[in-house]
Structures are given as structure tokens and as C-alpha cells.
N, CA, C and O of each residue as an XYZ file, in Angstrom:
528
protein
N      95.590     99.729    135.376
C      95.735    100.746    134.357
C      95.070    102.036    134.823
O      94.072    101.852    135.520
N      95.397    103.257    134.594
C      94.889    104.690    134.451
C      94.009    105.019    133.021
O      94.020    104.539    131.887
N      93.242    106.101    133.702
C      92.835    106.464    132.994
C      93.284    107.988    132.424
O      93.498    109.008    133.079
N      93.356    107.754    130.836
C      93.502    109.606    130.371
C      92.324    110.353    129.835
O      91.326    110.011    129.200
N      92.804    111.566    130.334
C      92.034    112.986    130.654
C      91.840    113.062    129.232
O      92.462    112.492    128.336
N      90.379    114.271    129.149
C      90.328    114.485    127.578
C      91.818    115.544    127.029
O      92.415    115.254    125.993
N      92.234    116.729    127.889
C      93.441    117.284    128.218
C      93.944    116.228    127.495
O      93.746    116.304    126.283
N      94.465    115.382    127.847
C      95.440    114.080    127.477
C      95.241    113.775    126.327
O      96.111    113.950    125.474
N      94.022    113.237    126.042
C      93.570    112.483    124.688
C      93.792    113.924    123.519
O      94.390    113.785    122.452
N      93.203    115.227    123.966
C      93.228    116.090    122.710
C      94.921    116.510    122.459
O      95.137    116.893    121.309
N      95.897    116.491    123.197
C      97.126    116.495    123.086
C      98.302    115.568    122.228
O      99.442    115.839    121.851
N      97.364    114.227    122.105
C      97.822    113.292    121.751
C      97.372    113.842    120.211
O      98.070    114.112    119.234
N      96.066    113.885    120.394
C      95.532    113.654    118.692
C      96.503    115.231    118.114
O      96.751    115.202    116.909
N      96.806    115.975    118.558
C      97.006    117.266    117.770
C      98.616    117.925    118.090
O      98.850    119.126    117.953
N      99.802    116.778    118.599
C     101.046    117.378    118.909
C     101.626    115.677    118.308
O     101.145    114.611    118.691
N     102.568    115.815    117.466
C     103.422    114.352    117.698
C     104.122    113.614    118.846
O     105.173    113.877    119.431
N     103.164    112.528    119.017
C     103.796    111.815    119.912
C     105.177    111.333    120.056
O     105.423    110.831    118.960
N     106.226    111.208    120.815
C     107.198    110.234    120.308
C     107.133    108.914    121.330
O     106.570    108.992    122.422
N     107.689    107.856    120.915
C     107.657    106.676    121.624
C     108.926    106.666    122.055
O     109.763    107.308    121.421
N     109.478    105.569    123.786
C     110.766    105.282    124.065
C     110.747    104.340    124.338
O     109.915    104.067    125.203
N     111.468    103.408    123.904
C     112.310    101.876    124.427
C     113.389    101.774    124.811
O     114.001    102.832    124.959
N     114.063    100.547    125.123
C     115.183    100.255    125.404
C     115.535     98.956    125.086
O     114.809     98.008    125.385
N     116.791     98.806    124.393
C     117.377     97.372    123.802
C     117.332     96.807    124.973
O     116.879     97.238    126.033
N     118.248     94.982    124.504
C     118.652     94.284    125.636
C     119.794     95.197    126.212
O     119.814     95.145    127.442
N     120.661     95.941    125.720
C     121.866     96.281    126.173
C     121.644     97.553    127.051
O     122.594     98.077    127.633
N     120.465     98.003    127.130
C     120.038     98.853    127.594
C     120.484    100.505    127.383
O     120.696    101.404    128.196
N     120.520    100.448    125.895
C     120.384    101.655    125.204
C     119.197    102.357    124.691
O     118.631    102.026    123.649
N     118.883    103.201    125.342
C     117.542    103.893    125.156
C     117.617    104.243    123.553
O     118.656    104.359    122.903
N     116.094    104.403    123.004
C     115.816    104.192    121.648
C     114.631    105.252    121.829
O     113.896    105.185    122.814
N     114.413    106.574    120.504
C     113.241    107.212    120.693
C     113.209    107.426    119.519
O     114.156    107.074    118.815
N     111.934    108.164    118.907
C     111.475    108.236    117.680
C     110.577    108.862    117.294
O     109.792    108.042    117.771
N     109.768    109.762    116.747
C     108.422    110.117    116.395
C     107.356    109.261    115.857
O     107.515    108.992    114.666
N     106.127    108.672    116.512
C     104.956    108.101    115.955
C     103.819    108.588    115.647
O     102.923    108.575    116.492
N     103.607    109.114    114.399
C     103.020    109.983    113.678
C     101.660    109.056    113.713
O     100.610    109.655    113.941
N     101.620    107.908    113.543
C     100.703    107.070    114.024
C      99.690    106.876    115.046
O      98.535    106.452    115.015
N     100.542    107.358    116.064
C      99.911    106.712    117.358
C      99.392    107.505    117.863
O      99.860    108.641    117.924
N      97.576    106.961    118.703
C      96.700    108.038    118.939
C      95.684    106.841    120.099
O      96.011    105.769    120.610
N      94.680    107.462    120.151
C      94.237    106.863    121.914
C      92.875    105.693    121.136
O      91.914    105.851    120.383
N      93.614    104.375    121.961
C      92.706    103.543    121.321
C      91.158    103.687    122.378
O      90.006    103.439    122.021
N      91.551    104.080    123.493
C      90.486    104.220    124.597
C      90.753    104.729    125.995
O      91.661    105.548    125.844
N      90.509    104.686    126.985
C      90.552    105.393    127.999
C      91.521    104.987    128.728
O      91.664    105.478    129.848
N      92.612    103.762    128.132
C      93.801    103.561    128.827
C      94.715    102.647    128.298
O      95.353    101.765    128.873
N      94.685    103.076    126.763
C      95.121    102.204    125.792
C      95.667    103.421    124.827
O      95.004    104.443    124.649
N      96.798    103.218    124.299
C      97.287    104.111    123.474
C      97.511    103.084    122.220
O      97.218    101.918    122.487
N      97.960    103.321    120.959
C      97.855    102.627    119.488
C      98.620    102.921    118.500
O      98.476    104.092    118.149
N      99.505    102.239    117.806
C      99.680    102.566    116.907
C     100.114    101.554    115.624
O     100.042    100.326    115.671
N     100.460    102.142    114.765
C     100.748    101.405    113.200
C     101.978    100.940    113.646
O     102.445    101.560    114.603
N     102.781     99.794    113.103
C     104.247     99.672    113.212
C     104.207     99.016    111.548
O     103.382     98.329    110.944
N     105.569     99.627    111.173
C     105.377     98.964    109.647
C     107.394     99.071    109.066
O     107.766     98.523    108.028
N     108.251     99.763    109.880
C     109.175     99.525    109.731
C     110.232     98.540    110.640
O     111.453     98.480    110.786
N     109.070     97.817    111.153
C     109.985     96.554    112.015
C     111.500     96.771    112.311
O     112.385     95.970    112.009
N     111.695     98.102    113.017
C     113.359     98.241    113.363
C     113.416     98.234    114.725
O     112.880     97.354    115.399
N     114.131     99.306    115.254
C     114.875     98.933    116.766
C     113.312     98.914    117.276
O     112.932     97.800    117.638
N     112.376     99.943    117.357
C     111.267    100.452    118.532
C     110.551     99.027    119.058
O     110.121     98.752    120.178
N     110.600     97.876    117.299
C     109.707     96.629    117.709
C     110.711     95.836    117.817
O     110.468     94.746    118.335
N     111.847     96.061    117.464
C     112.810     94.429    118.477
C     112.697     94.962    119.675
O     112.379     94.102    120.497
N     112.813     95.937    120.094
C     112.825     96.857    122.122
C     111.591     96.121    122.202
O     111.843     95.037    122.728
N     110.355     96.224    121.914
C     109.178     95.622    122.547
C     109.113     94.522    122.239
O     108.404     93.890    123.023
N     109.610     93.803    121.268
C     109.501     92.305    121.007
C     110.604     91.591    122.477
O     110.596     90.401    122.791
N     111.144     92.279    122.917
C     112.004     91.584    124.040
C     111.339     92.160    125.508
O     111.451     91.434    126.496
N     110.751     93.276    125.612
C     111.316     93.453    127.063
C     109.628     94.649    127.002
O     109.472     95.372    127.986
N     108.945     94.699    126.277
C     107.527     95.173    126.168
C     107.350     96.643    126.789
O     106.276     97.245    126.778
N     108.614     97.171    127.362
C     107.928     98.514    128.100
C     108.009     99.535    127.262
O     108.955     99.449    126.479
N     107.384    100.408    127.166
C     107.017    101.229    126.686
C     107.283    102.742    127.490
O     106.985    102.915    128.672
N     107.766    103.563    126.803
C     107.343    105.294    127.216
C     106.689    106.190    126.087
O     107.385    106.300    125.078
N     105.678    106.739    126.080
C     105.367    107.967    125.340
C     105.393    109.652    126.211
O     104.929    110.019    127.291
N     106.115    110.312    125.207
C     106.132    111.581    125.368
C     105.423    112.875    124.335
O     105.426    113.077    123.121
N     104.983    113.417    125.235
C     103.926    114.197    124.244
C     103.762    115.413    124.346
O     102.907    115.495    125.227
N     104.033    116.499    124.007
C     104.033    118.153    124.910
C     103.543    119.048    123.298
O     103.670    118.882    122.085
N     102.825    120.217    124.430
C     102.740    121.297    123.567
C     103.586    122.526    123.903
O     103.305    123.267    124.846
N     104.683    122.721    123.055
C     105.557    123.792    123.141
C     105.153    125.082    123.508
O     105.661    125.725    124.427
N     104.075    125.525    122.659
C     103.532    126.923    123.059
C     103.101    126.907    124.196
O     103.679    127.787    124.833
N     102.231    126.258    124.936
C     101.711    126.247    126.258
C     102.756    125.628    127.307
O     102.367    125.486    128.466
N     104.260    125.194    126.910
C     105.021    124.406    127.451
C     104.589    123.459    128.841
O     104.842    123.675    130.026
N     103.885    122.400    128.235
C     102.693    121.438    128.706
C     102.853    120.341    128.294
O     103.109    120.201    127.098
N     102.751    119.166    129.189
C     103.485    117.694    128.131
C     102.744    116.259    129.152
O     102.257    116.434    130.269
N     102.784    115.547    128.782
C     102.881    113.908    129.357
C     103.593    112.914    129.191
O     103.772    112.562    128.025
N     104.115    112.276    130.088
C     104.517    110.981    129.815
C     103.429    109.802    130.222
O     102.795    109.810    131.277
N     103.288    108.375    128.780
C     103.107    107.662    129.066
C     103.540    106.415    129.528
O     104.392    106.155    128.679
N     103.526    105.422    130.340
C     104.050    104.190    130.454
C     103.794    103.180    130.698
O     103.323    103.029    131.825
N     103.903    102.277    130.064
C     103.205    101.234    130.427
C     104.006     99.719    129.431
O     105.178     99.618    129.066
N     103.013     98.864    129.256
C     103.444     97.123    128.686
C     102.832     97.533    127.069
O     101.705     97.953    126.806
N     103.433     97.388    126.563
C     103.136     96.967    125.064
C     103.073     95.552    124.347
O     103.743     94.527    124.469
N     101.838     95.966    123.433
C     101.379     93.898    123.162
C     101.335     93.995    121.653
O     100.461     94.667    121.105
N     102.335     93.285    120.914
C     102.477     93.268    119.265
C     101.207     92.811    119.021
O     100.622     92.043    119.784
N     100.620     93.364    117.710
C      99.702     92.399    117.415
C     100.004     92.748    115.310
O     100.113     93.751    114.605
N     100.029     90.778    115.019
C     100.700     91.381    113.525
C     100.137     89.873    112.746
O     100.485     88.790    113.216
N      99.519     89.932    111.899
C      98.552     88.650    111.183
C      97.875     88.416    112.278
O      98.241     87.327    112.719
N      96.780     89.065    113.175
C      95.928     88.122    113.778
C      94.924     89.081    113.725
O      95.163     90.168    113.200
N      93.369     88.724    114.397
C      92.256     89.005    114.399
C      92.269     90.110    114.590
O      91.540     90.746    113.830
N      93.075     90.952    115.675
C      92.741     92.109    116.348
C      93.298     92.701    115.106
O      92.566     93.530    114.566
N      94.633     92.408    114.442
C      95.523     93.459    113.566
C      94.795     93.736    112.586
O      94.932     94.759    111.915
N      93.633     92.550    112.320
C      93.234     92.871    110.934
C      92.303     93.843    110.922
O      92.263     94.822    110.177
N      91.304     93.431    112.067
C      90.156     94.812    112.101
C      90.719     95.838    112.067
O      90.206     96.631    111.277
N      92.002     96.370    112.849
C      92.625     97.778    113.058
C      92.911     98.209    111.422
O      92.530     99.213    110.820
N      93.807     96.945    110.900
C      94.079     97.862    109.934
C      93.963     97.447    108.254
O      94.498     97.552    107.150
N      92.612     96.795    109.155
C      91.729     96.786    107.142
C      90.981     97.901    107.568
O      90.100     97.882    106.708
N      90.741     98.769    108.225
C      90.376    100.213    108.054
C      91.094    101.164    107.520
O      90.486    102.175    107.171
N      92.661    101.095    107.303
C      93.643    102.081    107.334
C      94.014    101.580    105.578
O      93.694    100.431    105.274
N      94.669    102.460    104.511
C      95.338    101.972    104.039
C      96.843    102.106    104.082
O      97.336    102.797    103.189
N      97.435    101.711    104.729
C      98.741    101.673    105.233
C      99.298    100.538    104.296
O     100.422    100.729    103.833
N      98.671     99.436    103.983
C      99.154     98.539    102.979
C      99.094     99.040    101.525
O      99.245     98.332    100.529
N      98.891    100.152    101.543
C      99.099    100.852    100.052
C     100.413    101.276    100.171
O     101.185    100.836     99.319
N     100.893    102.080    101.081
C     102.069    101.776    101.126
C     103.052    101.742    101.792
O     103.723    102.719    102.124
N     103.367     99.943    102.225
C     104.037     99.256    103.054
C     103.259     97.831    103.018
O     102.047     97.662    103.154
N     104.529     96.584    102.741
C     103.922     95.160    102.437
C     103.781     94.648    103.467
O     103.363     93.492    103.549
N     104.145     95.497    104.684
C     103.659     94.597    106.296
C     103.451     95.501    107.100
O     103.886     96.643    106.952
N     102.654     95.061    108.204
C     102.175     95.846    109.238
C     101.721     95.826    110.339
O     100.623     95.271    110.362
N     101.998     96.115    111.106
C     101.325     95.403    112.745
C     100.656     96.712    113.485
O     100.460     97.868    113.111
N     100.361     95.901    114.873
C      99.602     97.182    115.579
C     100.227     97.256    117.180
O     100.525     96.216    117.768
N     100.388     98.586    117.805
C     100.916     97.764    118.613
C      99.921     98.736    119.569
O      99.615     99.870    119.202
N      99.384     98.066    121.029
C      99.234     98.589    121.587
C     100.024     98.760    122.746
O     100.823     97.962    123.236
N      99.671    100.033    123.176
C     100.486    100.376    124.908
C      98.956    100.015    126.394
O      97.881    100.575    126.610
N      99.450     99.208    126.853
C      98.871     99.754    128.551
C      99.044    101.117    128.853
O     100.009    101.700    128.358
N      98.326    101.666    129.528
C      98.996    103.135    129.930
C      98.972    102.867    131.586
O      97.806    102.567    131.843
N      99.503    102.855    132.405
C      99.920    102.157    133.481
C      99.974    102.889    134.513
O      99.515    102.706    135.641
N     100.894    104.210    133.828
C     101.683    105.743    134.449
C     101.396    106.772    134.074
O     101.327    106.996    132.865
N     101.212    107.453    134.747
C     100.894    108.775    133.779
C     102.083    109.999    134.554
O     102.148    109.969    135.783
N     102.868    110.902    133.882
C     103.758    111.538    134.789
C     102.918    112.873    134.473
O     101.690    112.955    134.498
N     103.707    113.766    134.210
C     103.509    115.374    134.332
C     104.783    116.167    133.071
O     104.969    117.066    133.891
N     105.391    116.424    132.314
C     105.770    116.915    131.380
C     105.754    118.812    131.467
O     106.406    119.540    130.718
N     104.924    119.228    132.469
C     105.006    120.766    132.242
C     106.472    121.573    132.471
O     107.373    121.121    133.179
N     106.531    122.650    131.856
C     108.193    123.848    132.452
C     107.918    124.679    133.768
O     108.245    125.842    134.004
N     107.154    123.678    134.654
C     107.367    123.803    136.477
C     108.031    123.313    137.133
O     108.901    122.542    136.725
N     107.805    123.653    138.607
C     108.671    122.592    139.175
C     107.437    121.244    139.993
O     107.411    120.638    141.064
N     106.525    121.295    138.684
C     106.000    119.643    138.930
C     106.278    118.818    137.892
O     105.597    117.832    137.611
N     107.665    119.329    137.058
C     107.632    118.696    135.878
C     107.999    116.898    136.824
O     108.498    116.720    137.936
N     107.469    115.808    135.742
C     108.284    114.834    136.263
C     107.686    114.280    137.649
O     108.186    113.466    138.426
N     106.613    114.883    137.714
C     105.138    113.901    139.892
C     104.440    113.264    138.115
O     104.277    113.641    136.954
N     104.267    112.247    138.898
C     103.546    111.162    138.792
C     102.170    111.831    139.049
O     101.963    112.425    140.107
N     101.220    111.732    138.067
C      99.974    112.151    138.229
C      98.851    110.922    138.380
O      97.728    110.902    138.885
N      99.400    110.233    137.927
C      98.545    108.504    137.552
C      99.010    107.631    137.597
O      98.398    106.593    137.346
């Protein structure tokens, strides 16, 4: 695993992330996760609570992409890595008997990302080198 920059981490907390998967059929799937924010220095996090395509894509085939940019500074990252459901068990509960997300929504999981990869996202021509 890599590690992310504070650069990285303050980008995450203050631009919407979006997440990318891919079915079995291998149709790419993306989305905004308004949720998801840095569990630690190479762990990304988030809420899952509408159990649709993003968690059948990781319930089969676990990879993960996050994309993350700030428009004004036209400045961005990609993340990538293995994603690990976690939903009724020990870890899910600490995460999210802190949150009230069960106020509203009757289920909920957590999912984390590995961060594995780290690319480059800027409007240069380093958009897209592998930084990590």
C-alpha cells in the first residue's frame, strides 16, 4: 500500500469524491461519495447504504477507483486499490455507531478501499504518471 500526502487527504475532505467500479460484464459504473473520506494514511472509507450497482461491483470483483480534483486549481487524484465490505460486524459497528446514518437509512455498511495506486489527475501533460 501507499501512502497519501496531506495535499491528498485535504482534497479529499473538501472536493467530492467520486468512486469507480466495474460489473461482471465489464461496464464501468461511477457515482459521487459524499461519504467517503481518509480512514488513515492508506485507507480511504466510506458509508454504503444504498446497496446498488457500486456494492454488487465490489461484492464480485473488489477493485476500486477514486477520483478527486479541484476545478479551480485544475488539480486531481486518482485512487486505486481492493475494497473490503464490512456490514453487521465488529469493525461496521464501531464506524458507524458514531454516525447517525441509521436515522436515516435501515441498513448500512462500511466499505473500505486499500489505496494501492496513486495516479496524478492535474490539466498537464503529467496528467495520468503514476505517482504511487
Amino acid at each position: 500500500m501507499v501512502n497519501l500526502t496531506e495535499e491528498m487527504k485535504n482534497m479529499l475532505q473538501s472536493q467530492l469524491p467520486f468512486l469507480a467500479t466495474t460489473g461482471t460484464d465489464g461496464r464501468p459504473q461511477v457515482g459521487p461519495k459524499g461519504s467517503l473520506h481518509v480512514l488513515d494514511d492508506s485507507h480511504l472509507i466510506y458509508f454504503e447504504h444504498t446497496f446498488r450497482q457500486a456494492y454488487d461491483n465490489l461484492s464480485v470483483n473488489h477493485l476500486a477507483a477514486v477520483a478527486v480534483a479541484d476545478r479551480s486549481i485544475q488539480k486531481g487524484f486518482r485512487f486505486e486499490g481492493t475494497a473490503h465490505i464490512h456490514e453487521a460486524d465488529d469493525f461496521a459497528s464501531q464506524i458507524l455507531d458514531k454516525t447517525k446514518i441509521f436515522d436515516r437509512f435501515p441498513r448500512a455498511g462500511v466499505v473500505v478501499i486499500d489505496v494501492e495506486r496513486i495516479y496524478k489527475l492535474d490539466n498537464t501533460l503529467e496528467a495520468g504518471i503514476q505517482i504511487a
